[in-house]
ROLO-472789 format. One record per residue (C-alpha): x negated, y negated, z negated. Coordinates in steps of 0.5 Angstrom, whole numbers, padded with zeros to 4 digits, always signed. Layout:
# ROLO-472789
XYZ;...
This chain:
# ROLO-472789
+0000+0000+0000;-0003-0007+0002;-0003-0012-0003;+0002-0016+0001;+0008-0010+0001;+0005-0009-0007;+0007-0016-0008;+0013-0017-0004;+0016-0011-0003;+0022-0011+0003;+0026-0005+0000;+0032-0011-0001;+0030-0014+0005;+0036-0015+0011;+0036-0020+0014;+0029-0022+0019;+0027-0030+0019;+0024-0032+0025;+0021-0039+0025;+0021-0044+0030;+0016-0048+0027;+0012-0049+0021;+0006-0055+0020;-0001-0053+0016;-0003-0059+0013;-0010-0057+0010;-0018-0055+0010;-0021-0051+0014;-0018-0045+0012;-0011-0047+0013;-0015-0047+0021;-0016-0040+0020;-0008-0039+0017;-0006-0042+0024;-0011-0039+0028;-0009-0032+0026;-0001-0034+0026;-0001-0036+0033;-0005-0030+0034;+0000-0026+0031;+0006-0030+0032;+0006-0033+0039;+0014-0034+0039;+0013-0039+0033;+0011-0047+0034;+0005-0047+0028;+0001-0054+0028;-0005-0056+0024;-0007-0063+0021;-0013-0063+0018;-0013-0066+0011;-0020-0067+0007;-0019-0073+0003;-0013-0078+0000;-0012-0081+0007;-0006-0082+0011;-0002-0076+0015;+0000-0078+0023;+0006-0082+0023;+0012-0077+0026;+0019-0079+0026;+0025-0076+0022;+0026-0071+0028;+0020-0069+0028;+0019-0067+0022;+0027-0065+0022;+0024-0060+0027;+0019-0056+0023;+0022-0050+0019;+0016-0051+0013;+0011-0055+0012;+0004-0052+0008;-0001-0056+0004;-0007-0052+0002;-0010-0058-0002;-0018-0057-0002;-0022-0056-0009;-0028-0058-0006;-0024-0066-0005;-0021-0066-0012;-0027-0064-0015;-0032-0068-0011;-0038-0065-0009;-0041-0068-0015;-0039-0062-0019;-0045-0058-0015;-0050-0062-0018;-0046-0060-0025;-0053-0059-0030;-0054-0067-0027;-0048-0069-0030;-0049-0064-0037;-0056-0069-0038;-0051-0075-0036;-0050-0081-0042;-0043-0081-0038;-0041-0075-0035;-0036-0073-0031;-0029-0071-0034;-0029-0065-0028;-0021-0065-0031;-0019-0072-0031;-0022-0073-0025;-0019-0066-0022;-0012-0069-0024;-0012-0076-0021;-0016-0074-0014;-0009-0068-0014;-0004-0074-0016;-0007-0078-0010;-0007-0072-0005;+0000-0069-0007;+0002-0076-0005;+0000-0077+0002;+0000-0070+0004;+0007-0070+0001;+0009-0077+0006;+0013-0073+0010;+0017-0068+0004;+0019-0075+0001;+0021-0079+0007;+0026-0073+0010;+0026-0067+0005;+0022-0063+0009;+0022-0056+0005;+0014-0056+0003;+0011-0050+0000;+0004-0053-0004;-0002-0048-0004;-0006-0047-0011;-0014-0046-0012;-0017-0040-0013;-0021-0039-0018;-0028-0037-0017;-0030-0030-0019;-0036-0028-0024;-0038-0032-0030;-0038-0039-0028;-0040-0042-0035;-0047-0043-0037;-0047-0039-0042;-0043-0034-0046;-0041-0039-0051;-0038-0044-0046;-0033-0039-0043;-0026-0042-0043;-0028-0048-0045;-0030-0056-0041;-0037-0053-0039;-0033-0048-0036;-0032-0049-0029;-0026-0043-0028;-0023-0046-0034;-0023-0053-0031;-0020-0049-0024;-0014-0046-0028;-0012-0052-0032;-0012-0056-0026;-0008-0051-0023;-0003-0051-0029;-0003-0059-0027;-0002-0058-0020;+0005-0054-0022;+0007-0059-0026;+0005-0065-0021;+0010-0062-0016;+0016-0063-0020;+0015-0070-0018;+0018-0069-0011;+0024-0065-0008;+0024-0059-0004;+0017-0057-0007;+0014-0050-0009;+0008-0048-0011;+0004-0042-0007;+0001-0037-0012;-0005-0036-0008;-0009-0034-0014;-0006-0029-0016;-0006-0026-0009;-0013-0026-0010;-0013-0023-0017;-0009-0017-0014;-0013-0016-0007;-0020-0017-0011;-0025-0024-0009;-0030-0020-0009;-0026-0018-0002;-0025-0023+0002;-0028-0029-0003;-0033-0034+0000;-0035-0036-0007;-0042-0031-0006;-0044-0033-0002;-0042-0041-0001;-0041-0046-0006;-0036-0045-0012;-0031-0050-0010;-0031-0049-0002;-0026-0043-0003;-0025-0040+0004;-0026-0033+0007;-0033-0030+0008;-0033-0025+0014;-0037-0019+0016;-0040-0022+0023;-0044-0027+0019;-0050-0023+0018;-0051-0022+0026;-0051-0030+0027;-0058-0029+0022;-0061-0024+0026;-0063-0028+0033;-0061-0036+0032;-0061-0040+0037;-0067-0044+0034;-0071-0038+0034;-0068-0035+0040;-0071-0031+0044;-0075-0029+0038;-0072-0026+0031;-0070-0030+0026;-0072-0027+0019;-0078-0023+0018;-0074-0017+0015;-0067-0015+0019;-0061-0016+0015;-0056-0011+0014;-0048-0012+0017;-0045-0017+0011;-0038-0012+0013;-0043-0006+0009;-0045-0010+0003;-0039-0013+0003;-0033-0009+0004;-0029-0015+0007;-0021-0015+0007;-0020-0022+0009;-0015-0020+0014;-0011-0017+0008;-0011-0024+0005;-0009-0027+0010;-0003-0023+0012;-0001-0023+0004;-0001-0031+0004;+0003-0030+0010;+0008-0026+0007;+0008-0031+0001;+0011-0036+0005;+0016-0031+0008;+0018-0030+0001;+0018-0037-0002;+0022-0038+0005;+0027-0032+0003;+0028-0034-0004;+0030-0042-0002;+0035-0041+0002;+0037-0035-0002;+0036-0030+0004;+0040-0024+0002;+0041-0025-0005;+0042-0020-0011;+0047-0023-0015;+0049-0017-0019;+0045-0010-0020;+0048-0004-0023;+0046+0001-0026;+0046+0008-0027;+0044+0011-0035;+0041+0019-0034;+0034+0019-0030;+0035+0012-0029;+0036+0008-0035;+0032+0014-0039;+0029+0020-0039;+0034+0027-0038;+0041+0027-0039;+0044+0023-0046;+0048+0029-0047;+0045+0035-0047;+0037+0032-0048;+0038+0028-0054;+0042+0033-0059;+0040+0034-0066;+0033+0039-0067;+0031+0038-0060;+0024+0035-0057;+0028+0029-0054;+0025+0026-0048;+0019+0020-0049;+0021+0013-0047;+0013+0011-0045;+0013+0008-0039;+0017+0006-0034;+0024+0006-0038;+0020+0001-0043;+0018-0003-0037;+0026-0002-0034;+0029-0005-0040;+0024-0011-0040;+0026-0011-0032;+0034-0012-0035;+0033-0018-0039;+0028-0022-0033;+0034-0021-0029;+0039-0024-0034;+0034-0030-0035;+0035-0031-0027;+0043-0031-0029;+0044-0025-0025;+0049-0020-0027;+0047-0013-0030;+0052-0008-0031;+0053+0000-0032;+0057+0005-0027;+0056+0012-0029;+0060+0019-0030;+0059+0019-0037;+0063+0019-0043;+0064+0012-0045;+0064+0013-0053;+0059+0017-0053;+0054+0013-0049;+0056+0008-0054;+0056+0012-0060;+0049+0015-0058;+0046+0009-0055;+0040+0008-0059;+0039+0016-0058;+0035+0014-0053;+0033+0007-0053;+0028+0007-0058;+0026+0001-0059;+0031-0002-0059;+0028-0007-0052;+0037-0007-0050;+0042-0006-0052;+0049-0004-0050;+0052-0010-0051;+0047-0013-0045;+0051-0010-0040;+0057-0014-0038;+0064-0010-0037;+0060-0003-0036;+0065+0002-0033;+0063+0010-0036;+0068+0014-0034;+0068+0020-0029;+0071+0017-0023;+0068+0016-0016;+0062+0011-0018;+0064+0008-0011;+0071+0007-0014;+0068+0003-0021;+0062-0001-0017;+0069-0004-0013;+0073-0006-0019;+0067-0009-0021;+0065-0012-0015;+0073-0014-0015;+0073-0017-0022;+0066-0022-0021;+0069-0024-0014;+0063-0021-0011;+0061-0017-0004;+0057-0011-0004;+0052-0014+0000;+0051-0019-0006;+0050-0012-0010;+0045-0007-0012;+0045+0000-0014;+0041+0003-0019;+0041+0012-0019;+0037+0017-0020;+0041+0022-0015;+0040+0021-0007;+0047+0024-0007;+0051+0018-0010;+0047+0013-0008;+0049+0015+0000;+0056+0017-0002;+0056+0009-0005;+0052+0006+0001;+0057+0010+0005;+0064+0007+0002;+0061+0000+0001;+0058-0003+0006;+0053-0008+0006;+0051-0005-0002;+0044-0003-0003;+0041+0002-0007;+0034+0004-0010;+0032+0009-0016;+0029+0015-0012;+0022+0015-0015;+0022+0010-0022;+0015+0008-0022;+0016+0004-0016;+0024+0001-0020;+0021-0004-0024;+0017-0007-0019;+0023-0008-0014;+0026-0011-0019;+0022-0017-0022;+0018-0018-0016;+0023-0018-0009;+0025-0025-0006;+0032-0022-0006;+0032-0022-0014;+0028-0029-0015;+0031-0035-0015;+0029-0043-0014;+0032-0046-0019;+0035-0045-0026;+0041-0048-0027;+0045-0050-0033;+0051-0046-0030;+0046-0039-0029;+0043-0040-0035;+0051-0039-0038;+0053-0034-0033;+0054-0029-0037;+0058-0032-0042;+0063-0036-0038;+0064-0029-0035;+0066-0025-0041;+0070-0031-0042;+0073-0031-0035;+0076-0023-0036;+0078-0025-0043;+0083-0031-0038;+0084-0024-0034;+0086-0019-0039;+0090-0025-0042;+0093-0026-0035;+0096-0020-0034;+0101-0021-0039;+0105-0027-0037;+0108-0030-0031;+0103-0034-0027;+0107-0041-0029;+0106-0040-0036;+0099-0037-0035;+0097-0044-0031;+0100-0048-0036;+0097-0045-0042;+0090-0045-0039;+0090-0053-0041;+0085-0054-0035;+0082-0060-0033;+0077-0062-0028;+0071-0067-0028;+0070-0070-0020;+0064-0075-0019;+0061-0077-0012;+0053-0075-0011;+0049-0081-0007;+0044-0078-0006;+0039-0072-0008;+0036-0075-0015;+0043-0074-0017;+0042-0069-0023;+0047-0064-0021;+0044-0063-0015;+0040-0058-0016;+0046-0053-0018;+0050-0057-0012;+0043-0054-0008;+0044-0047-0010;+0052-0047-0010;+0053-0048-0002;+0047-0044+0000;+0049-0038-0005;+0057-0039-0004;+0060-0034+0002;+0067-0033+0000;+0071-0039-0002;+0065-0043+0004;+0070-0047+0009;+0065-0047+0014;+0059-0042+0010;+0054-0047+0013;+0047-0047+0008;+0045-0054+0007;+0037-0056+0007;+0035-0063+0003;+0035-0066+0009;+0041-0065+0011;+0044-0068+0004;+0040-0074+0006;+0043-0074+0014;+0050-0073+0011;+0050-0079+0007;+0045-0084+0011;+0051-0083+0017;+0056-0085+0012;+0058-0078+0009;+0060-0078+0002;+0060-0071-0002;+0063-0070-0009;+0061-0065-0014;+0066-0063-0020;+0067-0058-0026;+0071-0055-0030;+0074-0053-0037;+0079-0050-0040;+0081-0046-0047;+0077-0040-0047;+0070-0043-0044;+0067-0049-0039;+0064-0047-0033;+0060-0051-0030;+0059-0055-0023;+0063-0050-0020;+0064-0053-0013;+0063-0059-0008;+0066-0062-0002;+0063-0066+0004;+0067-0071+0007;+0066-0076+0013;+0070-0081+0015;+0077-0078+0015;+0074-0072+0016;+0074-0067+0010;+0068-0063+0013;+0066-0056+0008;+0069-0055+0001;+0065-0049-0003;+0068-0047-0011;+0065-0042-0015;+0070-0036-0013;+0070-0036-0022;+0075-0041-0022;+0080-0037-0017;+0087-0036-0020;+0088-0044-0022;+0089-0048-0016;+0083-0053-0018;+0082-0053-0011;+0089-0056-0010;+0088-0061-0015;+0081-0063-0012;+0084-0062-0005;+0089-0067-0006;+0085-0072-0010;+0079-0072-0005;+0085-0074+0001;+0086-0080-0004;+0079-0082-0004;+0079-0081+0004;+0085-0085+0005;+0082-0090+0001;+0075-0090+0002;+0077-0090+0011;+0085-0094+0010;+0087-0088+0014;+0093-0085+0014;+0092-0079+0017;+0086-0073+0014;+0083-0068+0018;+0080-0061+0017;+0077-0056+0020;+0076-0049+0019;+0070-0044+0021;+0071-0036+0019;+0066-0032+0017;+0066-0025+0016;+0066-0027+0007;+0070-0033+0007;+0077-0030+0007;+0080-0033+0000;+0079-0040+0003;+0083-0039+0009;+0089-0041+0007;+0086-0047+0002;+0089-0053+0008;+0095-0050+0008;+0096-0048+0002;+0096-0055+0000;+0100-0059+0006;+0096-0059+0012;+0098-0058+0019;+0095-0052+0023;+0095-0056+0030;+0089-0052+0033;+0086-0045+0031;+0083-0047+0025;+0083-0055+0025;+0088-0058+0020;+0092-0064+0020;+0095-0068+0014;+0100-0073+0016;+0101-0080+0014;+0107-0079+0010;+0104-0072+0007;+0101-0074+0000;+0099-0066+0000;+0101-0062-0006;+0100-0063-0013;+0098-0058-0018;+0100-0061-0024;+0097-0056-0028;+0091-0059-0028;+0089-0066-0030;+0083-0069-0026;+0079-0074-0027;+0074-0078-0023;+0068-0079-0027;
């Protein structure tokens, strides 16, 4: 397995990218990357602006930039901490030396800033590489290790800082090409053996013949003694790196646009969760199964992924009590805990049957789900009857792996909404438990249900990071299923678009920003709301409260709509009509001046 597949695996991976074009911004080693990608790749536009210092990008205009799928910076270490760190034992005899990490921090603050010019003025996607660290013992003694004198130290520290100087823009996201390196090895491709610590590029094995007849000694050898092939005193596996590095911006790409995203993992428990069967392996008298391994790092896995604010839930053939009952049987130590899985479903059904009842009560597809099962059988069976799903779980030394570090399981951001998803949901099937037992009319007055409307004017707004993440991961209630990038956003509202976010509470919890609607003009553009708030009518008290904003904002009387049907998007089909438009065309939709829409009275907005 190369370091690029062990990194990245693609076991979730369903949709291909293919870019159209990308922008290296860099040293010479980002030519190399785009040497390399232009060979590998001739489909694909990459160009290449050489950047060494805090100078000025080319002037591009906003089309031009907008072209570009990505731009990459590989900022040089060689620029940030000068070449006066080569004479380094100068500076330790110096009455003033140098703070290496003062002067990292402010060539870093300068540098980000110009060469994210064009990320700032159009909201380019842009991925920031990081340093590599040199490999071997850089201080000067065994005493200075991890301390000022260090210069690996000071490189991870201004790595740390480099982490925390990209939040200071929008749409920015640090590579971790460190630890590329880390996992592949320096000693296999890292220059820094042979070069200067802080040149940090590739060495490559042809380089030893360049030595052997030189143009400055030719016809005649260059050195007294041949040199052996570098490729065989060093093994070399630049290519290797250079493809990991690659990958890592596929998987950054992926993780952004939230490319066949897991929303909910579910899990099988026996040969799964833990070693053997819980009923017939852990009985009193038994040797019972060990827990080292890999069920301790699956345990951990689950609670990473709670983290990410994805749903972890059980589906297996068992008996309810008894896995309850003799939960801690096999949990041992107590890493989880039953309680951690949200509404398991253990019982003797079809497993295919209970994974749709819960894909049901979250408003989920199965493509947004994953499956977790020791036996191949049930995994096909499921595969088979819900289209779309994936599953894993044959060989679980590879399970924790796919789960922690698969783009599709990643996220960009952590909102305040997925940091509480699985506290409003609990909530959410107490409202539908409770629904069940009453009439829709009075469960709907009962709920108490307000919602909160404000307008976003831009993307410093500090919601729009859920805004972000609710268009680009919403496919069932998306009136047109468009993904949005932050350039988009920018677009929308410098031709004179308004988007307006909103929330909602009601007795049993608060759920958060919850949906967000475009409109231009008299023309309400898309509408997205969580499917967790479905069975309220909040989107016919916002519907009608954005056609009075329209009215207003465009002295129009009449508010058009239209309509993009996607393979997920049914539950909003009938939205427009549902709250008084007109069908005048397939999927176009019109409210007449003498139509005020359709109130639900049940619910009380506010404009904020």
């Amino acid at each position: 397995m190369d370091v690029s597949d062990f990194l990245f695996p693609r076991d979730l991976q369903v949709t291909e990218i293919s870019f159209a074009k990308v922008l290296f911004i860099g040293s010479c080693l980002s030519d190399f990357y785009v040497r390399r990608l232009r060979e590998a790749n001739p489909e694909t536009v990459y160009d290449f602006i050489l950047f060494n210092n805090a100078s000025d990008l080319p002037e591009k205009s906003d089309d031009e930039i907008r072209s570009y799928d990505l731009q990459y910076i590989q900022i040089p270490l060689r620029s940030v901490l000068t070449d006066a760190v080569i004479r380094i034992a100068d500076n330790d005899k110096s009455d003033s030396p140098i703070n290496w990490i003062e002067v990292g921090k402010q060539n870093i603050d300068q540098m980000l800033e110009k060469a994210c010019s064009y990320n700032t003025n159009s909201g380019i996607m842009t991925i920031v590489s990081n340093f590599i660290v040199p490999q071997g013992r850089v201080s000067p003694s065994l005493s200075d290790i991890d301390t000022e004198s260090d210069l690996a130290w000071v490189i991870r520290e201004l790595n740390t800082y480099l982490s925390y100087a990209v939040k200071n823009y929008k749409n920015v996201y640090i590579a971790d090409v460190d630890t590329i390196a880390n996992s592949l090895g320096k000693r296999y491709f890292l220059d820094d053996i042979i070069f200067f610590y802080t040149h940090g590029s590739v060495f490559y094995p042809e380089w030893a013949a360049y030595e052997r007849v030189p143009y400055w000694t030719a016809p005649e050898q260059g050195r007294i003694e041949d040199i052996p092939d570098l490729g065989s005193t060093y093994e070399n596996r630049f290519k290797e790196f250079f493809d990991a590095v690659f990958r890592q911006i596929d998987v950054i790409y992926r993780i952004v646009k939230q490319v066949d995203m897991v929303k909910v993992v579910i899990f099988d428990l026996d040969n799964t969760m833990w070693r053997g069967q819980l009923i017939e392996h852990y009985q009193p008298g038994q040797r019972w199964p060990y827990t080292d391994g890999w069920p301790l790092g699956i345990w951990e896995a689950v609670h990473h992924l709670r983290r990410r604010g994805i749903v972890v839930t059980i589906a297996s053939k068992n008996d309810a009590d008894l896995v309850e009952a003799k939960w801690s049987d096999a949990v041992q130590p107590p890493f989880i805990k039953f309680s951690d899985f949200l509404n398991p479903h253990i019982n003797w059904n079809p497993k295919a049957d209970n994974i749709r009842t819960i894909l049901e009560q979250l408003s989920l597809t199965p493509k947004s789900a994953l499956f977790v099962d020791d036996n191949p059988v049930e995994r096909e069976s499921v595969k088979a009857l819900l289209p779309g799903i994936r599953a894993i779980g044959s060989d679980p030394f590879l399970t924790r792996r796919i789960l922690l570090w698969a783009p599709e399981t990643q996220i960009a951001n952590r909102s305040a909404e997925s940091t509480r998803r699985e506290e409003m949901l609990k909530k959410q099937f107490e409202r539908e438990n409770q629904k069940s037992s009453m009439s829709r009319s009075d469960f709907l007055q009962s709920l108490a249900c307000k919602v909160f409307l404000w307008e976003v004017t831009s993307i410093e707004h500090p919601s729009f990071s859920r805004i972000f993440e609710l268009v680009n991961k919403t496919n069932q209630f998306n009136t047109t299923g468009s993904r949005w990038d932050f350039d988009d956003y920018q677009h929308h509202i410098d031709k004179g678009g308004r988007i307006f976010a909103f929330s909602v509470t009601d007795r049993f919890t608060e759920y958060g920003t919850v949906g967000v609607v475009f409109i231009l003009q008299n023309h309400i553009h898309q509408f997205v709301m969580s499917c967790r708030v479905l069975g309220m009518d909040v989107e016919i008290a916002i519907l009608n409260h954005i056609v009075k904003l329209a009215r207003e904002d465009n002295k129009s009387e009449e508010i058009h709509a239209s309509l993009v049907e996607t393979e997920a998007n049914t539950p909003c089909r009938t939205l427009f009509l549902r709250g008084g438009f007109a069908e005048i065309g397939p999927n176009n939709f019109t409210l007449q001046a003498d139509n005020t829409g359709i109130f639900a009275n049940h619910v009380t907005v506010t404009l904020i």
